[in-house]
C-alpha positions in Angstrom: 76.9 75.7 83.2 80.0 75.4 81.3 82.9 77.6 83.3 86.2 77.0 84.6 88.0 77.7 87.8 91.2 79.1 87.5 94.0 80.0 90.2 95.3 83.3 89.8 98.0 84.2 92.3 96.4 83.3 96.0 93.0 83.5 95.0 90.4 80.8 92.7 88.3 82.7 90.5 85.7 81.1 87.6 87.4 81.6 84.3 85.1 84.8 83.8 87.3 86.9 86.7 84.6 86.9 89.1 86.6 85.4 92.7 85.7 82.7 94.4 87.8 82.4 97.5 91.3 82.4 98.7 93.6 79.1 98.0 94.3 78.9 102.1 90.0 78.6 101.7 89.7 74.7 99.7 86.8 73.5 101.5 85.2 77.3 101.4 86.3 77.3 97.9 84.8 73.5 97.1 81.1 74.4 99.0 81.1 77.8 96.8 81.8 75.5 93.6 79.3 73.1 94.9 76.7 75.8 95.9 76.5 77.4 92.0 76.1 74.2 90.8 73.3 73.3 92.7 71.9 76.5 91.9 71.8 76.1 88.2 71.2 72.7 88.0 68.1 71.6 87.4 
């Protein structure tokens, strides 16, 4: 996986646009980041 996460007014989204969660959200925000990563790692 080779992405970025981005903050775009109050919300982190991967570099792509797709959101992941609002910037009140860090820990939501941090198991989402973690849960993709999990997913496509091998």
């Amino acid at each position: 996986m080779c992405d970025q996460v981005v903050c775009q007014g109050e919300v982190f989204r991967w570099a792509g646009g797709g959101p992941i969660g609002p910037i009140t959200d860090i820990v939501g925000v941090a198991d989402r980041i973690t849960f993709v990563l999990r997913e496509v790692t091998p």
